[in-house]
C-alpha positions in Angstrom: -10.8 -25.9 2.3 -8.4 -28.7 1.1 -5.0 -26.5 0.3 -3.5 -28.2 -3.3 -1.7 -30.8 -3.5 2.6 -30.3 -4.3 2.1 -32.3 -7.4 -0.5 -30.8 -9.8 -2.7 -33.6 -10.9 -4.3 -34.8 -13.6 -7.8 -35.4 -14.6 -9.1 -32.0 -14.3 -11.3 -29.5 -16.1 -9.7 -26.5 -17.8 -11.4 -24.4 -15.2 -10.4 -26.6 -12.3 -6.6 -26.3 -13.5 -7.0 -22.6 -13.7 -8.7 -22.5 -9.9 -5.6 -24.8 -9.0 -3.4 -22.4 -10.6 -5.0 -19.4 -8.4 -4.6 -21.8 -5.0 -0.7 -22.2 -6.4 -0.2 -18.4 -6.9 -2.1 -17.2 -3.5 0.4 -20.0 -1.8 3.6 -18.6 -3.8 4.5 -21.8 -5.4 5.3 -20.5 -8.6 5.9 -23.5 -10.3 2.5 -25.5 -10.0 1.0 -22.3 -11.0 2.9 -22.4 -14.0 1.4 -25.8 -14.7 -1.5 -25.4 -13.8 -2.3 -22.1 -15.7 -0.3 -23.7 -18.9 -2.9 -27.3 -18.9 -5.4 -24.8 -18.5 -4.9 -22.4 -21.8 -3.8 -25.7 -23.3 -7.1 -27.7 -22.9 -9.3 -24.5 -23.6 -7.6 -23.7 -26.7 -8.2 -27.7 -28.1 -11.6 -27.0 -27.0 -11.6 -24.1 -29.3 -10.2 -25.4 -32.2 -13.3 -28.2 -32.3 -16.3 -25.6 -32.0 -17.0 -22.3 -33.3 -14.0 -19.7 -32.6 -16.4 -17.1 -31.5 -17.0 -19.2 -29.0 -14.0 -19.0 -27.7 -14.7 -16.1 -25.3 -12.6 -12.9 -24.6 -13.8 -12.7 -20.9 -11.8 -16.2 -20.1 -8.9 -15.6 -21.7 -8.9 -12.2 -20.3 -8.9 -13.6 -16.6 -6.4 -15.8 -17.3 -4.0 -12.6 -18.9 -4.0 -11.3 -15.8 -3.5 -13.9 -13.6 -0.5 -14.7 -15.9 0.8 -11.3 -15.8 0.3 -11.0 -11.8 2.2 -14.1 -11.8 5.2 -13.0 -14.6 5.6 -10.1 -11.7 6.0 -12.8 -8.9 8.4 -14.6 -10.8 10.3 -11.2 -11.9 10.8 -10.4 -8.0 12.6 -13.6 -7.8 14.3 -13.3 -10.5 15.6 -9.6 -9.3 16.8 -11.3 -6.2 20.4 -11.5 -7.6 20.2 -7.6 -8.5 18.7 -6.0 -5.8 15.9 -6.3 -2.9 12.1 -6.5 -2.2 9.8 -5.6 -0.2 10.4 -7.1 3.4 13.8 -7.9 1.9 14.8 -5.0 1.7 19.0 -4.7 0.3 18.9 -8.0 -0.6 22.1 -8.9 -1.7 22.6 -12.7 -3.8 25.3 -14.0 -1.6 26.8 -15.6 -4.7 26.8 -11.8 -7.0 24.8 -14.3 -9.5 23.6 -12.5 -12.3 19.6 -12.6 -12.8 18.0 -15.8 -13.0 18.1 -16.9 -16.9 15.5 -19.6 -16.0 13.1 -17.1 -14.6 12.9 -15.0 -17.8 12.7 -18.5 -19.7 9.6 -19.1 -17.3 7.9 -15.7 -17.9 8.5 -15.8 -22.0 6.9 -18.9 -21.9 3.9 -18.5 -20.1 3.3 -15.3 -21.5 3.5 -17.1 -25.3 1.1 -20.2 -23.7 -1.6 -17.4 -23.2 -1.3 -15.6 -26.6 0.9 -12.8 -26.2 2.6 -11.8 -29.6 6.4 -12.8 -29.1 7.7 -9.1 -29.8 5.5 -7.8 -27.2 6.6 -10.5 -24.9 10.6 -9.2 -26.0 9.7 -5.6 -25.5 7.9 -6.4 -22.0 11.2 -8.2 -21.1 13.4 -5.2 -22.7 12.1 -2.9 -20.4 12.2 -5.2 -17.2 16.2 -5.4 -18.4 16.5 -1.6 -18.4 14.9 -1.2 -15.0 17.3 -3.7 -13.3 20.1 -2.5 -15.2 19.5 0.8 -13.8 18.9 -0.2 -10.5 21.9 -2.5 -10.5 24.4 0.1 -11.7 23.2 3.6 -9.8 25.2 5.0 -7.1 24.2 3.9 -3.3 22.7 7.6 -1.4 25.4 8.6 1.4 25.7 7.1 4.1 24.8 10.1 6.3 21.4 12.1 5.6 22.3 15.1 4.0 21.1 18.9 5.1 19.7 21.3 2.4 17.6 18.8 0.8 13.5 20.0 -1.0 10.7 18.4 0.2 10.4 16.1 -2.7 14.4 15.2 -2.7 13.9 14.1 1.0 11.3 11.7 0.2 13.1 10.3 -3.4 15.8 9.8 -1.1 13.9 7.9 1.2 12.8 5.6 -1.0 16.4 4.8 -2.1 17.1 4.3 1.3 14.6 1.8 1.9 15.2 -0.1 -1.5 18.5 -0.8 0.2 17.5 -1.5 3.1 18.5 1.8 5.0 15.4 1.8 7.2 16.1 4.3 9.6 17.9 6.8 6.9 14.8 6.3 5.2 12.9 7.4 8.1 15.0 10.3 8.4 14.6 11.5 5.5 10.8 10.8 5.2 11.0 13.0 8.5 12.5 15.8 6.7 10.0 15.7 3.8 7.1 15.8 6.3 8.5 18.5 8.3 9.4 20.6 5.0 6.0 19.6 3.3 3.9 18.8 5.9 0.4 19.4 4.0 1.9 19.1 0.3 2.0 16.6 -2.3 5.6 15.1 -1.3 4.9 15.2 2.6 1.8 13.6 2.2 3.8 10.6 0.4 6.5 10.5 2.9 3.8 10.2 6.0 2.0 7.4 4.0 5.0 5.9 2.8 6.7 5.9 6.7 3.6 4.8 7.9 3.0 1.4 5.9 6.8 0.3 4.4 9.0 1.2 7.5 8.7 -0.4 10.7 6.9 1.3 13.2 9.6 1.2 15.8 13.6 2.2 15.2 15.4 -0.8 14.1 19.1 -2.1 14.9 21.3 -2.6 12.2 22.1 -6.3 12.8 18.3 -7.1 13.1 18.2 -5.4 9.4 20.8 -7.8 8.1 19.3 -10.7 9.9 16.2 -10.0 8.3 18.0 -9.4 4.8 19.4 -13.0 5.7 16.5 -14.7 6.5 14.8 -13.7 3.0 18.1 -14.8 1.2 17.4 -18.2 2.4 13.8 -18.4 1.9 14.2 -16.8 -1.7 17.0 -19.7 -2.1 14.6 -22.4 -1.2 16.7 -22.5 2.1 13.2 -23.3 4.3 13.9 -24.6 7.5 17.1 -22.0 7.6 14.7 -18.9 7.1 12.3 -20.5 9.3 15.0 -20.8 12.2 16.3 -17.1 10.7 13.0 -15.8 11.4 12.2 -17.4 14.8 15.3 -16.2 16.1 15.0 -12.5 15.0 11.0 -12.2 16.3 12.8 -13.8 19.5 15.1 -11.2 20.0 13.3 -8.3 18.3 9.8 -8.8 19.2 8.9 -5.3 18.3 10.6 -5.8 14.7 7.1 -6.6 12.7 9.3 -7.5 9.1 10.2 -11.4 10.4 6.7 -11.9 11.4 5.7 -11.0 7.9 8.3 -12.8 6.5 8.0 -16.0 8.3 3.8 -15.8 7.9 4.4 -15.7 4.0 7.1 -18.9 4.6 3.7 -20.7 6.5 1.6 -20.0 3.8 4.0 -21.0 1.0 3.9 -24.2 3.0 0.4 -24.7 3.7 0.3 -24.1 7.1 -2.1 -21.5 7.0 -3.2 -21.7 10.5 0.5 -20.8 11.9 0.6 -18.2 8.8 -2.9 -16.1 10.6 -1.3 -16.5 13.9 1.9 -15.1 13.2 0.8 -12.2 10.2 -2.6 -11.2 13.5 1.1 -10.3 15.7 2.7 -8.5 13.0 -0.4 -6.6 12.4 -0.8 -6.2 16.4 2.7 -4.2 16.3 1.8 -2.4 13.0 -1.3 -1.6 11.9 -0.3 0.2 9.0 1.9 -2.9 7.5 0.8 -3.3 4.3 2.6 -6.2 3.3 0.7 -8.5 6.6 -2.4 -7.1 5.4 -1.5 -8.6 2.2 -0.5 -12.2 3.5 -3.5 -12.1 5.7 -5.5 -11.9 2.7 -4.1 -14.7 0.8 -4.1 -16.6 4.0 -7.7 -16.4 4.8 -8.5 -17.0 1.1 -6.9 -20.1 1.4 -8.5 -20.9 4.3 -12.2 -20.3 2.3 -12.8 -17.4 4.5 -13.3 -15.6 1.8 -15.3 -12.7 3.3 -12.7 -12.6 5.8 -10.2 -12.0 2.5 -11.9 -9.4 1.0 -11.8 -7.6 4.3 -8.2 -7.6 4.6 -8.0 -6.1 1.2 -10.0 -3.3 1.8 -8.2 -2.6 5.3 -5.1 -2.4 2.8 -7.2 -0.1 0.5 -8.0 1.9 3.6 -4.2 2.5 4.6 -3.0 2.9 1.5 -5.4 3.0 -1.8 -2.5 3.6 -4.3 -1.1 0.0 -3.3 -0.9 -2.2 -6.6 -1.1 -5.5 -5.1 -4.8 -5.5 -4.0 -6.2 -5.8 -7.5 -4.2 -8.8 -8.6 -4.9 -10.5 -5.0 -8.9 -9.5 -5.4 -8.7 -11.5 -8.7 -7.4 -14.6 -7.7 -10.0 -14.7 -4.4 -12.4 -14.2 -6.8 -11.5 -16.9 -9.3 -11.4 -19.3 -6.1 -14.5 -18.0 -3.9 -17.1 -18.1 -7.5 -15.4 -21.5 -8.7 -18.2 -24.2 -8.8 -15.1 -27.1 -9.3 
């Protein structure tokens, strides 16, 4: 299947720019997506405005909500960038302190407004995304050292922290601790699944870490040949680390190399099973590919490790809009 092009074009259908706009968001190229989504509502809403509005029908403009919102979420986690970390980021630091990306937020009010969300709901969904990195931004780092004396469910809160900062083997400590407190409650069942599919499987060196922290700065940056040489270097070094691999696969994809992408996420997923996030990529890879069947299949190998994981249904839809598209 022909990936998109870098430029959208022109000419389509409103259903063909809102496939395009899928192809863009499954890539990561969130400004195509923009355009493409936005020439879409456009051209569907002049369409409206000549026939019957009843015939303008919810189920459409439904699909295209959530697309836009699954999108608004990747734009927030580049926007966040300057605040705090992500996923195989994790303690992402901007390297300039830069506050949070105005332009982002400009982006996300306006393609939420495009696709009919009331502006104060649009302010209040902002508001709170605001308050969350506020938060974030100004609470106290954990210590340095794991403390003793900890519950259960303290042990794994703290884990989490550690890992949003990019402590990974505090984090695994102190998931550690949870399971051995907990190990067949509520709080040591989270810790097991959360050690099993958002740490790496194997104990990792500090300066890989940063590396990897690094690495993401520059592809977050639009630095793509640096993360890509980043990247290389780190899975040359640390071939057990299974982070770069994902990170560089999603780099491949974003590029439209998808065969590299398979190749490089199928090693990730070799060293860890249980990582989530090259389950994920795999997914949008094969999609991309039109192996569709192959896509879904990922997805419910991510259900399968961990069901509670929020990026499945958002991937699911955009496979779908792509795999029943007649354009």
């Amino acid at each position: 299947m022909p990936l998109p092009p870098k430029e959208v074009p022109e000419g389509l259908t409103s259903k063909g720019y809102k496939r395009l706009g899928a192809l863009y968001m499954l890539m990561g190229c969130q400004k195509q997506a923009v355009e493409a989504l936005t020439k879409s509502s456009e051209m569907r809403r002049a369409l409206a405005s000549t026939e019957d509005p009843e015939k303008n029908t919810n189920a459409e403009n439904d699909g295209a909500m959530t697309e836009s919102l699954k999108f608004s979420l990747n734009l927030l986690k580049l926007w966040r960038k300057a605040a705090t970390d992500d996923e195989d980021g994790s303690g992402f630091k901007s390297e300039s302190g830069a506050e949070p990306d105005g332009d982002a937020e400009a982006e996300i009010r306006k393609q939420l407004i495009v696709l009919g969300v009331p502006e104060s709901e649009v302010d209040q969904y902002l508001n709170k995304l605001l308050d969350s990195m506020t938060e974030l931004k100004n609470s106290d780092p954990p210590p340095l050292d794991v403390p003793e004396g900890l519950s259960a469910a303290e042990y794994y809160e703290l884990g989490l922290k550690y890992k949003e900062i990019g402590w990974t083997e505090q984090a695994r400590d102190a998931l550690a601790f949870a399971i051995e407190l907990d190990p067949d409650g509520e709080s040591g069942n989270l810790a097991a699944s959360y050690l099993r599919t958002k740490i790496p499987r194997h104990p990792v060196p500090l300066v890989a870490e940063q590396t990897n922290i690094h690495g993401f700065n520059q592809f977050c940056s639009g630095d793509e040949d640096g993360a890509k040489e980043t990247f290389e270097a780190l899975i040359a070094e640390y071939p057990d680390f299974e982070w770069p691999y994902g990170n560089l696969g999603c780099l491949f994809i974003q590029l439209g190399d998808v065969v590299k992408a398979k190749k490089i996420l199928r090693k990730a997923i070799d060293i860890n099973p249980h990582y989530v996030n090259a389950w994920l990529h795999m997914s949008r890879a094969e999609a991309l590919d039109g192996n569709f069947e192959e896509a879904y299949k990922c997805l419910r190998e991510v259900e399968a490790i961990d069901n509670d994981e929020t990026s499945i249904v958002g991937i699911k839809k955009l496979v779908d809009e792509i795999a029943n598209s007649d354009d």
